[in-house]
C-alpha positions in Angstrom: 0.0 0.0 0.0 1.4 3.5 -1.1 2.8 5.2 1.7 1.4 8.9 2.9 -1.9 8.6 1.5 -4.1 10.7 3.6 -7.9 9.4 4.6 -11.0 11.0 6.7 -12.9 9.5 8.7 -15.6 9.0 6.1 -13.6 7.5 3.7 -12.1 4.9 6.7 -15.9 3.9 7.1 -16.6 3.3 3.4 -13.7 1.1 3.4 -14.1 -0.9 6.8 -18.2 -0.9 5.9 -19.4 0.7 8.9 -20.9 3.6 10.0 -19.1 6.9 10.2 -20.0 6.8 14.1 -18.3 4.0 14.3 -15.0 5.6 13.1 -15.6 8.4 15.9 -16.3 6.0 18.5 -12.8 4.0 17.7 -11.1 7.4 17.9 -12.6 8.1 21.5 -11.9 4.6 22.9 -8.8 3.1 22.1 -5.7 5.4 22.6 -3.5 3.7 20.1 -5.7 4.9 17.1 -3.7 6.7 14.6 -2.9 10.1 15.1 -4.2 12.7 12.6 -1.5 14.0 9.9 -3.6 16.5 8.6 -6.9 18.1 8.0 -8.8 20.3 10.3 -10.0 19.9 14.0 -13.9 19.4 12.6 -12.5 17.1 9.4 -9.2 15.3 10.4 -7.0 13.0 7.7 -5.6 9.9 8.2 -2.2 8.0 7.4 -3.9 5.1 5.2 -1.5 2.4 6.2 -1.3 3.3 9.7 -5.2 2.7 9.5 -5.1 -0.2 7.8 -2.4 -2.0 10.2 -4.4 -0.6 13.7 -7.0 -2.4 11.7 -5.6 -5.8 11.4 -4.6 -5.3 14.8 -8.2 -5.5 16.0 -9.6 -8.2 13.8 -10.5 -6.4 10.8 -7.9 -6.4 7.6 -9.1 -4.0 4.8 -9.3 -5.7 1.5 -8.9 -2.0 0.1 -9.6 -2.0 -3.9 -6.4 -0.3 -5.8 -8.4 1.9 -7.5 -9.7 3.3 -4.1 -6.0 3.9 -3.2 -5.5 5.7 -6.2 -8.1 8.1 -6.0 -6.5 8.5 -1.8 -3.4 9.4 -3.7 -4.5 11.8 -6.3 -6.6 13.9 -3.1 -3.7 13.9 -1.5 -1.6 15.2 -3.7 0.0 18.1 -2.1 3.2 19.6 -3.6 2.0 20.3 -7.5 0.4 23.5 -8.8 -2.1 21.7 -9.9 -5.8 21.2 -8.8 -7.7 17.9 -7.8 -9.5 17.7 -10.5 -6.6 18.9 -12.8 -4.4 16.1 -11.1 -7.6 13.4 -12.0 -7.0 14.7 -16.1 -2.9 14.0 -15.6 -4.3 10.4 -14.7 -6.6 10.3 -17.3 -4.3 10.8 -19.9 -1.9 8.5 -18.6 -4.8 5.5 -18.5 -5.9 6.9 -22.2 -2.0 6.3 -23.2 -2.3 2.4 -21.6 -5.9 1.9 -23.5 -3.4 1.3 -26.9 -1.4 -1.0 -24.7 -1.2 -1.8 -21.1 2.6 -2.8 -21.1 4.1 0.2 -22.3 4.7 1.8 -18.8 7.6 4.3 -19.0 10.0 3.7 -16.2 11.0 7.1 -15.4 10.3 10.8 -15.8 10.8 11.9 -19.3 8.8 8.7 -20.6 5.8 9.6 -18.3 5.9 12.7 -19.5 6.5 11.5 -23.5 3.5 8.9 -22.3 0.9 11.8 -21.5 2.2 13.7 -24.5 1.3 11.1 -26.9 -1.9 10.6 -25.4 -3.1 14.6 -25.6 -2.2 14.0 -29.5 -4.3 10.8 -29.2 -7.6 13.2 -28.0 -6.2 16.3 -30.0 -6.3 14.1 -33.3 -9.6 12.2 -33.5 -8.9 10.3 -37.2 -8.8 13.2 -39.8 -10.1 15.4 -37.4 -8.7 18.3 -34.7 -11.3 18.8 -31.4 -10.4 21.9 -31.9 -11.9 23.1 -28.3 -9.0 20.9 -27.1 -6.6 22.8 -27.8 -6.6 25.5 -25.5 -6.7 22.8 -22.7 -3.5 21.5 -23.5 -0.7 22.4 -21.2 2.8 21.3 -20.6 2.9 18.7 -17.4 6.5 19.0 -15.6 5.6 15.8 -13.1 6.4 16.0 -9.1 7.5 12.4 -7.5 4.2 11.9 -6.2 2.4 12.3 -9.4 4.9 10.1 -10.9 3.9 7.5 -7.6 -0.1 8.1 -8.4 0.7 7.4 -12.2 2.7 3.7 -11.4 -0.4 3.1 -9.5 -2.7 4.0 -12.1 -0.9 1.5 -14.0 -1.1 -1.2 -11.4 -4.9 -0.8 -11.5 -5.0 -0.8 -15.4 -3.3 -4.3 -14.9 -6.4 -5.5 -12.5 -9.0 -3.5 -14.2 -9.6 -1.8 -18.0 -8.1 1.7 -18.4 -11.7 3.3 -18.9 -13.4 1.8 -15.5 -10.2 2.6 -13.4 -10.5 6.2 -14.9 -14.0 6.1 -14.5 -13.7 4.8 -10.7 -11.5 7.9 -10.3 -13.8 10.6 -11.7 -16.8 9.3 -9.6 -15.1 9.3 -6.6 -14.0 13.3 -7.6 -17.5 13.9 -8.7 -18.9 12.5 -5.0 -16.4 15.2 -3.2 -17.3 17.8 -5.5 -21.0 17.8 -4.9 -20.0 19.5 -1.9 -19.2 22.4 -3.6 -22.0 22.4 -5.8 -20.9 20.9 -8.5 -23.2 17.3 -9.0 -23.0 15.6 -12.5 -26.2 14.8 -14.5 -28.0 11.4 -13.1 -27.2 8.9 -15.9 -31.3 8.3 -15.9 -32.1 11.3 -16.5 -29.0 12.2 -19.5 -30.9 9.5 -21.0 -34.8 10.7 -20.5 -33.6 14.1 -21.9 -32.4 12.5 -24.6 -35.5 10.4 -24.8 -37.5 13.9 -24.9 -34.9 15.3 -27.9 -35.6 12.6 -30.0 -33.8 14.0 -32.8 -30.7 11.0 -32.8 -29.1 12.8 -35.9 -27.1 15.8 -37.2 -25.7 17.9 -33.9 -26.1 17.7 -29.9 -25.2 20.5 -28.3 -24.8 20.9 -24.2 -23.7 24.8 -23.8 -22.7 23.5 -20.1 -21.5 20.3 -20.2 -20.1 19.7 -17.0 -18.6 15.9 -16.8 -19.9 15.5 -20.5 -22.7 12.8 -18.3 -25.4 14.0 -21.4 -23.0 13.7 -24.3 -21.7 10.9 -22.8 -25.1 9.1 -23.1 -26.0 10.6 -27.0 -22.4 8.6 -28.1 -25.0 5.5 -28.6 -28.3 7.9 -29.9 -27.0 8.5 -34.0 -25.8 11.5 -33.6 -23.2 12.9 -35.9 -21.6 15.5 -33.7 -21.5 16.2 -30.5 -20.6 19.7 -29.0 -20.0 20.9 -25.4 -19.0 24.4 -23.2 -18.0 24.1 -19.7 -16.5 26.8 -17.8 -14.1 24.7 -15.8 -11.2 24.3 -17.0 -10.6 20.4 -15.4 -14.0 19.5 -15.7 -13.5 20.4 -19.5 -10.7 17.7 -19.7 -12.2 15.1 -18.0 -14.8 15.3 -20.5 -12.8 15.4 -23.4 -10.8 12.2 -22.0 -14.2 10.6 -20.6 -15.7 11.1 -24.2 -12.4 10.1 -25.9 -12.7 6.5 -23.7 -16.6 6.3 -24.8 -16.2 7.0 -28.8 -13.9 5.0 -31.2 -12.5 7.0 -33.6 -13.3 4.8 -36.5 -17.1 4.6 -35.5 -18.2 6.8 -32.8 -19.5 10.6 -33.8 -17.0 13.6 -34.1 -17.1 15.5 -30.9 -15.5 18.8 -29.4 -15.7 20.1 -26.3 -14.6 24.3 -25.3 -13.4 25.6 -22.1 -15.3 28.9 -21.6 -18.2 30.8 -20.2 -21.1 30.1 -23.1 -23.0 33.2 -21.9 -20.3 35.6 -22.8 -17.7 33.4 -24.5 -19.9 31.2 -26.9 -17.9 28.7 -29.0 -20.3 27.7 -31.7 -22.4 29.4 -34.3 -26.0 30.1 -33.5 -28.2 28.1 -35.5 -26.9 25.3 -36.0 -27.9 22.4 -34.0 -30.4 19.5 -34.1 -31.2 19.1 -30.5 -29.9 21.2 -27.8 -30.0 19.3 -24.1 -28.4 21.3 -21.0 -28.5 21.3 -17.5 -27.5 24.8 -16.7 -26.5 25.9 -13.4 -28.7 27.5 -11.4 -29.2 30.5 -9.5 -26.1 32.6 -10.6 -26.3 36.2 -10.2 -22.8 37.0 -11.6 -23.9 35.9 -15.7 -23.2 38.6 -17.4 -26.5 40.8 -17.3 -25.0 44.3 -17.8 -22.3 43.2 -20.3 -24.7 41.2 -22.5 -27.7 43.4 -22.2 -28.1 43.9 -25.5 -27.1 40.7 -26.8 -29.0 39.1 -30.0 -30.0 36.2 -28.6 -32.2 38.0 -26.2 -35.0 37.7 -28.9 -37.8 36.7 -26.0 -36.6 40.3 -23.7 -33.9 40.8 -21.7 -33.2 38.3 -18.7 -33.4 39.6 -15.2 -30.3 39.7 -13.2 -32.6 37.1 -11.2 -32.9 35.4 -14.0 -29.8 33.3 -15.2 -32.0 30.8 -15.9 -34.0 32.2 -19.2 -30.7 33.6 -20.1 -30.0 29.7 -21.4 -33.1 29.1 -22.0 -32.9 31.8 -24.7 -28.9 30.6 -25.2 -30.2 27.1 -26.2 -33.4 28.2 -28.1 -31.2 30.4 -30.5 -28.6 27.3 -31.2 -31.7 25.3 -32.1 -32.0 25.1 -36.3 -35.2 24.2 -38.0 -36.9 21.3 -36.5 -34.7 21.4 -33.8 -35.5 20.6 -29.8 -34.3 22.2 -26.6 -34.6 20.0 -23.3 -33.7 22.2 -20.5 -33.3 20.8 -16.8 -34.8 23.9 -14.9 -35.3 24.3 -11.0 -39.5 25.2 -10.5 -38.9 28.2 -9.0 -38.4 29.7 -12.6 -41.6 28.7 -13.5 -43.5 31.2 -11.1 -40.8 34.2 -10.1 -42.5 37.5 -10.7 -39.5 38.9 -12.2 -39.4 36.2 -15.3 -43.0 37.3 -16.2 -42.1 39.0 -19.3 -39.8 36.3 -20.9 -42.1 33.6 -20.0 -45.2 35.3 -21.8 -43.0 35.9 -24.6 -42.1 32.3 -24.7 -45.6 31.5 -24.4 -47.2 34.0 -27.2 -44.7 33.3 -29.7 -44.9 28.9 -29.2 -41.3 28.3 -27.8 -42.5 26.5 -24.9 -44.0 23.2 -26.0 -43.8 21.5 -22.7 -43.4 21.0 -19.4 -42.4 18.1 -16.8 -42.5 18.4 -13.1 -39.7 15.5 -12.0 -39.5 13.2 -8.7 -37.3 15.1 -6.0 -33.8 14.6 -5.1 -32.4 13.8 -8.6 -29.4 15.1 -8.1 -26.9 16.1 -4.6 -28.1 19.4 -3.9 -31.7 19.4 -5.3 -34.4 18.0 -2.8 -37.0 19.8 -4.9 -38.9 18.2 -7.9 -37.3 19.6 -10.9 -38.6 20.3 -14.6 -37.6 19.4 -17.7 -39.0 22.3 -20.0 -39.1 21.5 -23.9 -38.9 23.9 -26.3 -38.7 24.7 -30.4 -37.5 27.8 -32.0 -41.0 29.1 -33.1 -39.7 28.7 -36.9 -38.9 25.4 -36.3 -41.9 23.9 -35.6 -43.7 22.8 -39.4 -47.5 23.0 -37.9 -47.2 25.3 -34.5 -49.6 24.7 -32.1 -51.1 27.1 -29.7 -51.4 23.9 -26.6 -48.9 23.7 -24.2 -48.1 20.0 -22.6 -47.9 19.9 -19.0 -47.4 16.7 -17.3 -46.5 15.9 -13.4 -44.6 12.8 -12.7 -43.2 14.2 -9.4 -45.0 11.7 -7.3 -43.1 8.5 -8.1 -40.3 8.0 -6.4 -36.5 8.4 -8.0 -34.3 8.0 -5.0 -31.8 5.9 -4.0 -33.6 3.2 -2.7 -34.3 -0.7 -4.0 -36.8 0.4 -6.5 -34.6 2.9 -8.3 -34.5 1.1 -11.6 -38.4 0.4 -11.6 -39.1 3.8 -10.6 -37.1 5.6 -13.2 -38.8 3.3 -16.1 -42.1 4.8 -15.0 -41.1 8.5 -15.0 -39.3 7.7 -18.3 -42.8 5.6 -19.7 -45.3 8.6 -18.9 -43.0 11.0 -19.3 -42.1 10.3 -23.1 -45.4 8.8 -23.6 -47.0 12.1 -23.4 -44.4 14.1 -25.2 -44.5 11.6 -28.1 -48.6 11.8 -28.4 -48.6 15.3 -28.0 -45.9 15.7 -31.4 -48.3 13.9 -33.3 -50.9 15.9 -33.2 -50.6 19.0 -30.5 -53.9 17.5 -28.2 -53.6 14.6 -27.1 -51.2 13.1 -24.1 -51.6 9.2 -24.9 -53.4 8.6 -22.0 -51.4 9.3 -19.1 -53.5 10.3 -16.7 -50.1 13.2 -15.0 -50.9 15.1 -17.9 -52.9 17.5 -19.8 -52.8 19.6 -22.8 -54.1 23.8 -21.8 -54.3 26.2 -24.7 -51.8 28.6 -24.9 -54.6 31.7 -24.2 -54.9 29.8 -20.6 -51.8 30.0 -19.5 -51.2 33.8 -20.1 -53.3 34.7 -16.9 -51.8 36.5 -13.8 -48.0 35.3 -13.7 -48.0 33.2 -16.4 -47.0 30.3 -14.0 -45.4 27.4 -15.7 -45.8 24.8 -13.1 -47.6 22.0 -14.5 -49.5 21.2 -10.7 -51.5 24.0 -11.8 -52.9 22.8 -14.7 -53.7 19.0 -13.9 -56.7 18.0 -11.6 -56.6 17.6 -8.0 -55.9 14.3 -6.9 -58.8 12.3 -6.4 -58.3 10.3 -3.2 -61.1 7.7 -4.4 -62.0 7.0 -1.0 -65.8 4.3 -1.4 -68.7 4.4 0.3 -67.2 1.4 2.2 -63.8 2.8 3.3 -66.3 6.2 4.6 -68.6 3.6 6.6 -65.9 1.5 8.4 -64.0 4.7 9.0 -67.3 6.4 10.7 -67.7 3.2 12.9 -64.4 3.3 14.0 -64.5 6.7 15.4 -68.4 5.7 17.1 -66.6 3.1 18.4 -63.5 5.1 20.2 -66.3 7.8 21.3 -68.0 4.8 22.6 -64.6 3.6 24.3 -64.0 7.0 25.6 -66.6 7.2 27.8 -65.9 4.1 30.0 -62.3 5.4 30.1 -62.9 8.6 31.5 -60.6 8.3 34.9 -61.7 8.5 38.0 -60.1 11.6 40.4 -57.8 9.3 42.3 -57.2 6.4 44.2 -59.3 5.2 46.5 -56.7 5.2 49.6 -58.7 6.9 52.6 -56.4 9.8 53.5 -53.1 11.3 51.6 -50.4 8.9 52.1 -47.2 9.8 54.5 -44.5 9.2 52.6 -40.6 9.9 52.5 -39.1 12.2 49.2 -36.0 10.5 47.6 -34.1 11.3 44.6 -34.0 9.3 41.5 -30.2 9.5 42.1 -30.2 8.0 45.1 -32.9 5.7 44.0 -30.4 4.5 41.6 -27.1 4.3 43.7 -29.6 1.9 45.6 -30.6 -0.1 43.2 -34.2 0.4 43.2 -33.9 1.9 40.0 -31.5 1.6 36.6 -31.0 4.8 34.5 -29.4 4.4 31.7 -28.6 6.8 28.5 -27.3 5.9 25.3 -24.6 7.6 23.1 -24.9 8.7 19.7 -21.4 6.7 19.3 -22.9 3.4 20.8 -25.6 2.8 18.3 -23.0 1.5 15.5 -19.8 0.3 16.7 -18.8 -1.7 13.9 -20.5 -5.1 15.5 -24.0 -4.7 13.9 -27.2 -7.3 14.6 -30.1 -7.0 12.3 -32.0 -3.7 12.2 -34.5 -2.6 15.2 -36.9 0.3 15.9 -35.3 3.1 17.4 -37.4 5.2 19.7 -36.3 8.8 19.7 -37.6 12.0 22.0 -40.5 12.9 19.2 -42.2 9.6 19.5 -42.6 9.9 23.4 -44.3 13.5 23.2 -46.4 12.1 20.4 -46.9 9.1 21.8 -46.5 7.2 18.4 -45.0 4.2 17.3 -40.9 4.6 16.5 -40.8 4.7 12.7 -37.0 4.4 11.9 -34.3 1.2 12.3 -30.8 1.2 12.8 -28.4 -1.2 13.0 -27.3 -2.2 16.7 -24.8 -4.0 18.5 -25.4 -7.6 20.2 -25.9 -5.4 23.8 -29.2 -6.8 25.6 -28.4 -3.1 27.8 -29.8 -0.8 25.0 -33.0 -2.6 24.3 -36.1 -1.6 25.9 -37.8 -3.9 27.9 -42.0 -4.0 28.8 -42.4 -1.5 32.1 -39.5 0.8 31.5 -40.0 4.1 32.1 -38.9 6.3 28.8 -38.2 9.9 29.3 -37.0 12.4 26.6 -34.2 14.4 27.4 -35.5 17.8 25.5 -39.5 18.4 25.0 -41.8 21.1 25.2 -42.7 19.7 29.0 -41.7 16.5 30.9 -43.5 12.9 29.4 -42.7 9.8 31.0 -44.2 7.3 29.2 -44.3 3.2 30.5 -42.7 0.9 27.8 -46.1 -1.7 26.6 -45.5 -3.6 23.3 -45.1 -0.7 21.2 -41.7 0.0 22.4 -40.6 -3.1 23.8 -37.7 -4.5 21.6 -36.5 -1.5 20.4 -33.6 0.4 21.0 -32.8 3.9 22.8 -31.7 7.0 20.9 -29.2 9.5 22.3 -32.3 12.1 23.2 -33.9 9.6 25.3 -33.1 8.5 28.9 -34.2 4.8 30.2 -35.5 3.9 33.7 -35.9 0.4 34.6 -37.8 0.3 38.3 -37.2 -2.9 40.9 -41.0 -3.6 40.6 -40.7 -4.8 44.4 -39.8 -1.2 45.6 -40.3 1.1 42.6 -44.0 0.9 40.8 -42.9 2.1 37.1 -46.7 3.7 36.1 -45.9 5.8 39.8 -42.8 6.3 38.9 -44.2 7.6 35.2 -47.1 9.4 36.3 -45.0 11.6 38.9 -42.4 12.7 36.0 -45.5 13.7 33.8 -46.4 15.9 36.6 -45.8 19.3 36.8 -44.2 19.0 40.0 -41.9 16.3 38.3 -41.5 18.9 35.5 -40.2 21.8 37.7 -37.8 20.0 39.9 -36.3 17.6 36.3 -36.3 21.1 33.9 -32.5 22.2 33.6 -32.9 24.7 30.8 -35.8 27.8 30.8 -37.5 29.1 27.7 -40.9 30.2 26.1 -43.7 27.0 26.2 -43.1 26.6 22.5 -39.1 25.8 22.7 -37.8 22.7 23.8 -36.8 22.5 27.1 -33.8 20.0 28.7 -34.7 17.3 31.5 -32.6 15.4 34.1 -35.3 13.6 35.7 -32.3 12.1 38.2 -32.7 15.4 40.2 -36.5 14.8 40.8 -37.1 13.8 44.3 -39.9 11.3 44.2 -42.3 11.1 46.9 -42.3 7.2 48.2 -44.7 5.9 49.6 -45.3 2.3 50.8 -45.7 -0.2 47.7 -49.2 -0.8 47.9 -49.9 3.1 48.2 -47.5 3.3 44.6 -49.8 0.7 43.2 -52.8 2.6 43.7 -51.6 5.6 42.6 -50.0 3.7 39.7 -53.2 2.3 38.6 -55.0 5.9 38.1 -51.6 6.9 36.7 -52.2 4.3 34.1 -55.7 5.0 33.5 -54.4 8.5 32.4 -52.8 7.3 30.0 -54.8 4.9 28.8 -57.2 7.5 28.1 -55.1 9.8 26.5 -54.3 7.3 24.3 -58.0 6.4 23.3 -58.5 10.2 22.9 -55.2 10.9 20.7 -56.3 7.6 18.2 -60.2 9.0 18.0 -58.4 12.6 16.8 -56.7 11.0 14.3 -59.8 9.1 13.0 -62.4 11.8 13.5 -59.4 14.5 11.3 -59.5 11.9 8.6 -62.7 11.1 8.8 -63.6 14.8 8.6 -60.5 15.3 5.7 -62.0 12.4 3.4 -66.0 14.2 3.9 -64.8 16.9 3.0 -62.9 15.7 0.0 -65.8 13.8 -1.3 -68.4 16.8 -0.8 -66.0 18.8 -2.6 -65.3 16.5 -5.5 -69.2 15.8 -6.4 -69.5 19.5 -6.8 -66.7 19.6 -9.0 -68.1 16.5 -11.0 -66.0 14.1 -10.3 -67.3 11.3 -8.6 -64.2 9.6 -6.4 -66.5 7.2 -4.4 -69.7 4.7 -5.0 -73.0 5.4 -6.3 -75.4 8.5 -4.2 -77.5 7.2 -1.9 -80.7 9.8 -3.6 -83.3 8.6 -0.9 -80.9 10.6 2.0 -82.0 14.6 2.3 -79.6 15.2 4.8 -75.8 14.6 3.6 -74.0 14.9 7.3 -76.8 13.5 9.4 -75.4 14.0 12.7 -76.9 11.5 15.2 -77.1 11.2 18.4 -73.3 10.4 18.7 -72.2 13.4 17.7 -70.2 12.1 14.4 -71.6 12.4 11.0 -73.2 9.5 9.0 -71.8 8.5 5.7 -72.6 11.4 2.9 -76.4 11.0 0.9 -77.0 12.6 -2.0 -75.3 16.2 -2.4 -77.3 19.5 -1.7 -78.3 20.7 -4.8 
């Protein structure tokens, strides 16, 4: 393993496969963990091999893949002028040299260096061919000894792997560190539903900000004959160059060239020209060029806003667009609404350059937990039968996230999605049945903002709730009303006179052993030692009272899981709750925010114990932190001093305690049916006036639709007041 290869604690997790806690918790408990060597306090770096020996030392060897190591080495490149992601192009070229043949690895300085220059003639010389945006990306490498250390490595993993994957490895891993500075490529899925929406497959692709080249990348297999790109960024330039240079044979893939430069005020290619235009542009800028380029040609739909960078490409795109051309534009959904885009949009709208719009699933891309849009658009004089209908379709309901369904769920956004775009070319009316769409003149849209977003346009959601679900629903709340009045408590225990009885601290209850309090750690959850998943119950499901929701991983410690009868307290709430542990907790684990308290049920009754706590007495004397009612507010309920009576006494106390709750309980699940019961009425009432009929067939003989009985609770809906 390469010596001085720096790691962070993230990275040691990914490669031992446990949680990042877990890395943190190693750090705190065992002294003869590696020092840092680098880093910050708040993100520290590691010696790799150090790491990996402290490692074996406790049972767990790293199998670390070479390619991993390799990326290690290029971040930690340190004495070289260049950047990361300039360093990740240097290895590039060196893996494009070993595509032609993986034994010719120089073995010193000068035939590294002839090694890369070759291989920058390779990319600059595409068969009878300059990429002529190439050439101003070409600069003269004088190699450090650790570059020349990364490089033998790259070679060692070209033996083990192909060129292109280890390169590929690489640029992922640079891609995953660079989302935190904003920069995320293009999701492969949706480079290829973009594409899907182009539809063109001929002539020229253009992507005015190419980024990684993740779009063009994905046209190599479409038909195209060229393929263009623009990215400001210098290295991310070159990696796409070399990335597309990997993915197109010369002898049969399609001519491409890709420019370093700003495409707003430094535009490469000829307007006009292309057959498709697909970009994802960034978003948000401020700094685009509005003064310098505000009279600019291509502002044929009004000037952008300063606001507005994001109609500044649209416009960009729209005038590189040729006859019968398509734009497909990735475009956050703010810019469908903002005031200041008014202008522009109507413009787009009166003159037929907006043909459509998507609304996406969220979280398609690193810093994007909003649903996106795909807007597609034709240069008015491009279309051969203009229509004045706009498309909107919203697909941002099916979920596109990281999760074991990924691949099914992108084939249905992909299915609806280019179903309706396909049926609505043929013939500007139609949507081909998908239900997420709908075609709206353009005449509608031009109302009050001119708002773009396609929820506006489509139906409400019907939530097609029957005349069945409505009458077992209503019985259930009759039912809980019902229950509710045989669990109204009584106003205490029957006991004669007020109990005499000794005050005692939960502290000293403990130190005793009447008592067990115990808190877990954020650190203890995940130590590397992981059963099968549980519940975790955290502070929010005790002041609820609802069921835990999440599971975590745990270690084989009988100590953190909750047993029936233990007292659960949170550690921060709006007020003190102590809630007794019945089946819906037992077996799950503690969170950090939540302290346990397991009573000796011969001294200690736990529903006394609870009920106390809950109390406002118990509240005063646990609260370590002051603030308004609707803050939360910080508990040690070991500084309560509990009144103690005799055990019988507890008992009886324990058992109106426990009637309490079991009422509040009743009365918190006869909300929650009685809201939805009331939500669902009021949905139904509200889509029969609208025509649409979600549930069963009108009872016409009923006069009354609510029919409030004697209960209280409305009867299943009759015909509607006409």
């Amino acid at each position: 393993m390469a010596e001085g290869v720096e790691v962070t604690s993230a990275d040691i997790a990914r490669l031992a496969a446990v949680r990042p806690s877990a890395v943190t918790n190693w750090r705190r408990r065992h002294t003869d963990f590696p020092a840092p060597i680098g880093g910050s306090d708040k993100s520290p770096t590691f010696n790799l091999a150090e790491v990996a020996e402290w490692l074996r030392r406790q049972g767990r060897p790293l199998e670390i893949p070479l390619a991993d190591v390799l990326w290690r080495m290029v971040d930690s490149l340190r004495d070289t002028s260049l950047s990361t992601g300039d360093n990740v192009g240097v290895v590039g070229l060196f893996l494009l040299h070993l595509h032609g043949d993986l034994t010719d690895v120089p073995d010193d300085r000068q035939g590294f260096t002839r090694a890369l220059t070759r291989a920058e003639h390779a990319m600059l010389l595409r068969g009878d061919r300059v990429v002529a945006g190439l050439v101003s990306l070409l600069t003269p490498i004088e190699l450090t000894d650790d570059q020349l250390a990364v490089l033998r490595m790259a070679g060692q993993c070209a033996l083990i792997d192909t060129p292109s994957a280890v390169f590929d490895h690489v640029c992922q891993r640079y891609f995953e560190r660079s989302a935190i500075n904003g920069f995320s490529p293009t999701p492969p899925e949706l480079a290829e539903l973009m594409l899907d929406l182009a539809s063109a497959g001929r002539g020229t692709l253009l992507d005015p900000a190419c980024g990684s080249a993740e779009i063009l990348i994905a046209a190599t297999k479409r038909g195209y004959r060229q393929l263009l790109g623009q990215e400001t960024n210098s290295a991310l330039a070159r990696i796409a160059v070399l990335r597309l240079t990997f993915a197109t044979p010369s002898a049969t893939g399609p001519l491409f060239d890709v420019h370093e430069g700003d495409s707003l005020r430094d535009d490469a290619y000829p307007t006009g020209n292309a057959h498709a235009v697909v970009c994802s542009p960034p978003f948000g800028e401020r700094n685009w060029g509005h003064e310098e380029l505000s009279l600019d040609a291509r502002w044929e739909y009004g000037v952008p806003p300063r606001v507005e960078s994001e109609l500044a490409w649209v416009q960009h795109c729209l005038a590189h667009g040729g006859r019968g051309s398509t734009v497909v534009m990735l475009m956050p959904p703010a810019v469908a609404s903002r005031p200041s885009g008014k202008k522009v949009r109507t413009a787009l709208v009166t003159r037929g350059a907006i043909r459509a719009v998507i609304a996406l699933p969220p979280r398609l891309a690193a810093q994007h937990s909003v649903p996106l849009q795909l807007w597609i658009l034709q240069p008015p004089s491009a279309a051969p039968n203009p229509s004045s209908n706009i498309m909107f379709a919203d697909v941002s309901d099916r979920s596109a996230s990281t999760s074991a369904g990924e691949s099914s769920a992108w084939t249905v956004v992909q299915d609806l999605a280019t179903r309706a775009w396909t049926a609505f070319q043929k013939d500007g009316s139609s949507t081909g049945g998908v239900t997420q769409a709908r075609v709206v003149p353009a005449h509608n849209v031009l109302t009050d903002g001119v708002d773009l977003t396609p929820r506006r346009y489509l139906p409400a959601p019907s939530r097609g709730v029957s005349d069945g679900d409505l009458t077992a629903l209503r019985q259930q709340v009759q039912a809980l009303m019902t229950q509710l009045q045989g669990a109204i408590p009584s106003t205490g225990p029957a006991i004669g006179s007020t109990p005499s009885s000794r005050a005692v601290s939960l502290h000293d209850l403990a130190n005793t052993g009447a008592i067990f309090i115990r808190r877990t750690h954020a650190r203890d959850v995940d130590d590397g030692s992981a059963t099968s998943p549980v519940p975790i119950v955290r502070a929010e499901d005790l002041v609820r009272g609802t069921r835990p929701k999440e599971l975590v991983p745990i270690s084989d410690d009988p100590l953190q899981l909750i047993q029936e009868n233990d007292v659960l307290v949170p550690i921060a709430a709006p007020r003190l709750i102590a809630r007794v542990a019945g089946e819906e907790y037992s077996g799950a684990c503690l969170s950090s925010s939540v302290l346990l308290i397991r009573a000796n049920s011969s001294l200690v009754d736990p529903w006394f114990l609870a009920g106390y706590l809950s109390s406002l007495k118990g509240d005063h004397q646990a609260r370590i932190s002051t603030g308004s009612p609707r803050e939360l507010l910080r508990f040690d309920p070991r500084r309560v001093r509990l009144p103690l009576p005799d055990l019988t006494t507890q008992q009886a106390y324990g058992r109106t305690f426990r009637s309490l709750s079991d009422f509040e309980r009743i009365l918190r699940t006869a909300n929650e049916r009685a809201e939805r019961l009331i939500r669902d009425l009021t949905d139904t009432l509200a889509a029969d006036l609208s025509g649409v009929m979600p549930r069963g067939t009108h009872d016409a003989s009923r006069s009354d639709p609510m029919n409030i009985g004697d209960t209280g609770v409305p009867a299943l809906l009759g015909s509607p007041p006409r």
